[in-house]
Structure formats: structure tokens, C-alpha cells
MDTraj code that builds the backbone (N, CA, C; nanometers):
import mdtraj as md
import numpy as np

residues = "UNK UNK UNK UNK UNK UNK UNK UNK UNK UNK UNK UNK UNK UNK UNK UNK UNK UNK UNK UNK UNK UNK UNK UNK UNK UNK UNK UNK UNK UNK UNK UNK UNK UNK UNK UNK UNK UNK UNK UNK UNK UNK UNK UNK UNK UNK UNK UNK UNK UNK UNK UNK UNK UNK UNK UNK UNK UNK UNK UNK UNK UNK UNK UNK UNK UNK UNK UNK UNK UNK UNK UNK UNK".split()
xyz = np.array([
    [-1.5335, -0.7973, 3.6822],
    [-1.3976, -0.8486, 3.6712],
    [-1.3824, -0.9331, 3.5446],
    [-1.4716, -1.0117, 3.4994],
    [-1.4670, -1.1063, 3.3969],
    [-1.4690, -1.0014, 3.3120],
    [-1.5980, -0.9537, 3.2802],
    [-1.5719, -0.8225, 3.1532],
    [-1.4853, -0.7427, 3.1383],
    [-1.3751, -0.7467, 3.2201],
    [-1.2493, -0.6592, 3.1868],
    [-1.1472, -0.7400, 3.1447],
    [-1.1377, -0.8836, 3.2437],
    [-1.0326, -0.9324, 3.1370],
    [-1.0679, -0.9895, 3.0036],
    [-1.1802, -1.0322, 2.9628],
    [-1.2091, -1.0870, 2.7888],
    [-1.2193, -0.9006, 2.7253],
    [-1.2053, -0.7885, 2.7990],
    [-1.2108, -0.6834, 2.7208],
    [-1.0767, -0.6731, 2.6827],
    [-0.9663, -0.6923, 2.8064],
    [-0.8226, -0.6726, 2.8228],
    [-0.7743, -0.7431, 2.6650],
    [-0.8317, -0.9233, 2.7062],
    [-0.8064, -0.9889, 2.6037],
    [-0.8191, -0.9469, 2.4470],
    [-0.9048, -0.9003, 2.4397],
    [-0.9967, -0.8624, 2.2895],
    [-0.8636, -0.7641, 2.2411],
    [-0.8423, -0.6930, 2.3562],
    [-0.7413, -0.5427, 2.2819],
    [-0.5941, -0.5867, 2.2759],
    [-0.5718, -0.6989, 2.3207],
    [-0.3889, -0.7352, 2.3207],
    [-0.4741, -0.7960, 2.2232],
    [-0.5157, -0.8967, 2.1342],
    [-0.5403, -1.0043, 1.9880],
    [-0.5548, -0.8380, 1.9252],
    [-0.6554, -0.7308, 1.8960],
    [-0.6293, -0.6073, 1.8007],
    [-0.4800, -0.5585, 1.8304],
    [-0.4372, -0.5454, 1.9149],
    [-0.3075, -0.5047, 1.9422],
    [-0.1805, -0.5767, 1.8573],
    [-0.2023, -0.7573, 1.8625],
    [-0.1220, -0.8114, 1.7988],
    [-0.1467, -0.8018, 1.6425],
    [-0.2468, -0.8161, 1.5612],
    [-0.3009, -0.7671, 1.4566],
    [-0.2339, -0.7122, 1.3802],
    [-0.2333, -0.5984, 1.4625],
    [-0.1640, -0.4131, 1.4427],
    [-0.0488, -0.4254, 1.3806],
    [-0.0075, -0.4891, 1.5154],
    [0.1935, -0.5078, 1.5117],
    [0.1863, -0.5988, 1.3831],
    [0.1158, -0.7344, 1.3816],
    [0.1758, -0.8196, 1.3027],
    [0.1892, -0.7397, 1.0971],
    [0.0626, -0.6590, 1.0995],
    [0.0305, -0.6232, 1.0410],
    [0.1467, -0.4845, 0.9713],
    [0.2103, -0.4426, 1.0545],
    [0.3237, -0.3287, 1.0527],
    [0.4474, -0.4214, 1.0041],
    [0.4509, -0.4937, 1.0934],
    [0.6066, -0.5854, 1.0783],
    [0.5883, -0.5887, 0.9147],
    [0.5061, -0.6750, 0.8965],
    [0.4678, -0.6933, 0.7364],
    [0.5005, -0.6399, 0.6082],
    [0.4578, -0.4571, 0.6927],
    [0.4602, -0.3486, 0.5509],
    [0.6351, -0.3586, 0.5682],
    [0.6532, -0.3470, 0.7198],
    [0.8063, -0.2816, 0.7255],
    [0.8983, -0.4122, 0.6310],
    [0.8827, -0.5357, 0.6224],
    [0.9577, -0.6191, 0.5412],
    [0.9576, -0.6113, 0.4467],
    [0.8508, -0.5848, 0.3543],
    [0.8019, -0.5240, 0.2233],
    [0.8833, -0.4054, 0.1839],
    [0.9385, -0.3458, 0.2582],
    [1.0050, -0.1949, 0.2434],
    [1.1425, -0.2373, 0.2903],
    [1.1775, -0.3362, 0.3798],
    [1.2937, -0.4100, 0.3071],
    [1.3483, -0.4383, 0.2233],
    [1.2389, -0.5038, 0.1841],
    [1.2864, -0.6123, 0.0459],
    [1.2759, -0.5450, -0.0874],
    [1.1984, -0.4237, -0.0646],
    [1.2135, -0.3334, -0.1792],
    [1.3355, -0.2319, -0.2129],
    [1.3904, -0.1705, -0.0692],
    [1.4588, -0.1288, -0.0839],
    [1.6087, -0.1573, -0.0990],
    [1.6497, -0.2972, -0.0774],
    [1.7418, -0.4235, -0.0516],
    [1.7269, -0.3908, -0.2517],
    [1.6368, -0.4330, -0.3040],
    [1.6354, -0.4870, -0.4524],
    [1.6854, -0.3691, -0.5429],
    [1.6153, -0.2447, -0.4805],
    [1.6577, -0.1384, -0.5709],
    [1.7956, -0.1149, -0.5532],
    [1.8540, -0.1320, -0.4480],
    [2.0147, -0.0787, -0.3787],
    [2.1290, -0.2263, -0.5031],
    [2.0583, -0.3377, -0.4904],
    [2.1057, -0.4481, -0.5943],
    [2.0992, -0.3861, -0.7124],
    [1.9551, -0.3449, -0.7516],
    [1.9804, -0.3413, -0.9016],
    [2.0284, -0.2528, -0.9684],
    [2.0969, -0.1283, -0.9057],
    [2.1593, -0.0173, -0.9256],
    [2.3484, -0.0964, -0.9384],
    [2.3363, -0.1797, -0.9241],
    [2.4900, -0.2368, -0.9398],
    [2.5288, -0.2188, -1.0179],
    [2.6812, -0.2925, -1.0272],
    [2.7035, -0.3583, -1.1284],
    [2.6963, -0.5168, -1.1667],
    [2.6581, -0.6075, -1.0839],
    [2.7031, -0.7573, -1.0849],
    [2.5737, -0.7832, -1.1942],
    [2.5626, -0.9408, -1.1514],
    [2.4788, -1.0155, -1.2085],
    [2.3241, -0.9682, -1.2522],
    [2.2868, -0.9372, -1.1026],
    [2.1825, -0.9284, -1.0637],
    [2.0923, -0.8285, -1.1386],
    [2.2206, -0.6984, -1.1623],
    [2.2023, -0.5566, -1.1954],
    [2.1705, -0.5891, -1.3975],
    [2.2311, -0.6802, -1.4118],
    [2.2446, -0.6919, -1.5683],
    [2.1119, -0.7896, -1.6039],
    [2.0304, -0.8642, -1.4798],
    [1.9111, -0.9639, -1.4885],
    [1.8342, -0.8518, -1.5333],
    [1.8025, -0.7309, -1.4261],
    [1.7148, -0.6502, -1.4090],
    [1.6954, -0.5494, -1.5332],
    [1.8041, -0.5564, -1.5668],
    [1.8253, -0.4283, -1.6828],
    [1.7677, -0.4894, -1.8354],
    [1.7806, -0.6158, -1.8412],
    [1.7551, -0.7190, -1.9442],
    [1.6099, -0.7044, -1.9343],
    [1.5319, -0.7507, -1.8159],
    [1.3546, -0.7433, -1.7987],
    [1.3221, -0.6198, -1.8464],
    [1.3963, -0.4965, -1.7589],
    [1.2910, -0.3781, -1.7836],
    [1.3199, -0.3244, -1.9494],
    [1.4663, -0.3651, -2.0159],
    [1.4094, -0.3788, -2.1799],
    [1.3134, -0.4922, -2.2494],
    [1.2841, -0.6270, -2.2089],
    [1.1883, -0.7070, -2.2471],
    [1.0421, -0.6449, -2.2061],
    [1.0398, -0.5765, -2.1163],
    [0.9156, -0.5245, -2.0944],
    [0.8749, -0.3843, -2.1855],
    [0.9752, -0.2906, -2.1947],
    [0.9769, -0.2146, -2.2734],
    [0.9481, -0.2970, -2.4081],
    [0.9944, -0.3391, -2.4653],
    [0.9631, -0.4346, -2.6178],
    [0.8429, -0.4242, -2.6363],
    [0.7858, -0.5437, -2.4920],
    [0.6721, -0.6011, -2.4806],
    [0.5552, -0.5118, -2.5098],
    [0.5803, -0.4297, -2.4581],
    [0.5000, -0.2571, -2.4555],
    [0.4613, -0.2290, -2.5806],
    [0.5406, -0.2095, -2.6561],
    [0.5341, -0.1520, -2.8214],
    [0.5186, -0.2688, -2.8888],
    [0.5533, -0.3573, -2.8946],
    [0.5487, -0.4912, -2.9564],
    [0.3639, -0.5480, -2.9730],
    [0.3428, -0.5498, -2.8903],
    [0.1974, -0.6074, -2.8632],
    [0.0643, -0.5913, -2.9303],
    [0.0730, -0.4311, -2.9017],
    [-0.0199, -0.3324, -2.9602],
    [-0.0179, -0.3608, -3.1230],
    [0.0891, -0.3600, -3.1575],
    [0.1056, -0.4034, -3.3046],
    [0.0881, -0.5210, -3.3662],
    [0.1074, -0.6048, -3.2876],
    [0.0837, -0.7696, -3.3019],
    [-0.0819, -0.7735, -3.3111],
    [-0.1414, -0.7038, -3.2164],
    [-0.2576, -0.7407, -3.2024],
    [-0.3482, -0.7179, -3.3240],
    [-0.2980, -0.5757, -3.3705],
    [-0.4130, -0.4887, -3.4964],
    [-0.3693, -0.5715, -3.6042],
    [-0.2820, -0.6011, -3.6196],
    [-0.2071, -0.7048, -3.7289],
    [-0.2937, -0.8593, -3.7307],
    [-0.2831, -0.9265, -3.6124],
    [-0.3845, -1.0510, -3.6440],
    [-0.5397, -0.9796, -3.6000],
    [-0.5650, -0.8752, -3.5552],
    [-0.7505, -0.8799, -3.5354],
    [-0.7804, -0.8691, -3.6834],
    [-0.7146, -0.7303, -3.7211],
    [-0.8000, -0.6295, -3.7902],
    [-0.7140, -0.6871, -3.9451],
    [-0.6351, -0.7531, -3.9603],
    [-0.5739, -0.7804, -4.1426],
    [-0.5803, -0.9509, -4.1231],
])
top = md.Topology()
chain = top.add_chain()
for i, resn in enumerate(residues, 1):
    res = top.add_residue(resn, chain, resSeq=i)
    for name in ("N", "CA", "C"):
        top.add_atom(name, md.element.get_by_symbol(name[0]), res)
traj = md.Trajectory(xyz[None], top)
């Protein structure tokens, strides 16, 4: 009787785990899909986003060149 309920026990704590562990991804896939549905706008938010992914683009090509420029001259 004892070994069944600390077994019972053991599998509801993996059980909660599981779940807590799901809830998790599923908010993540919220909040991702919440951001992309924003940044497809038009408002504020949409014009933040559009601004980064050209600073990052820059950043991209920019760098590489910066770098050979102070290593290598």
C-alpha cells in the first residue's frame, strides 16, 4: 500500500512537470505569434520592428568590413 502511493505520488510530480513544461512552449507560441500578427501592421510597433531588422541588416554587411579594415590595414 505504501509503495503505491509514493509510486502514485512520483507520477502526478512527472505528470505536473509535463504539463508545466507544455503550458510553457504553448506561451512561447503565443507570444510569438501575438508579435508577428503586431509587426505586420501598420502602427508604431510595426515601424520599431522594421527599423531593427534594417539595423541588423546594416550590421551584417557593415562589420565584416570594419573588421578587415582595422585587423588587416
Amino acid at each position: 500500500m505504501r509503495q503505491a502511493a509514493v509510486r502514485e505520488a512520483a507520477m502526478a510530480s512527472i505528470r505536473r512537470k509535463d504539463m508545466a513544461q507544455m503550458a510553457g512552449g504553448h506561451a512561447v507560441m503565443a507570444g510569438l505569434m501575438g508579435f508577428g500578427e503586431a509587426a505586420e501592421g501598420k502602427g508604431l510597433f510595426a515601424k520599431i520592428v522594421h527599423g531593427a531588422k534594417l539595423f541588423c541588416i546594416a550590421f551584417a554587411f557593415l562589420t565584416p568590413n570594419y573588421l578587415v579594415w582595422h585587423v588587416l590595414l
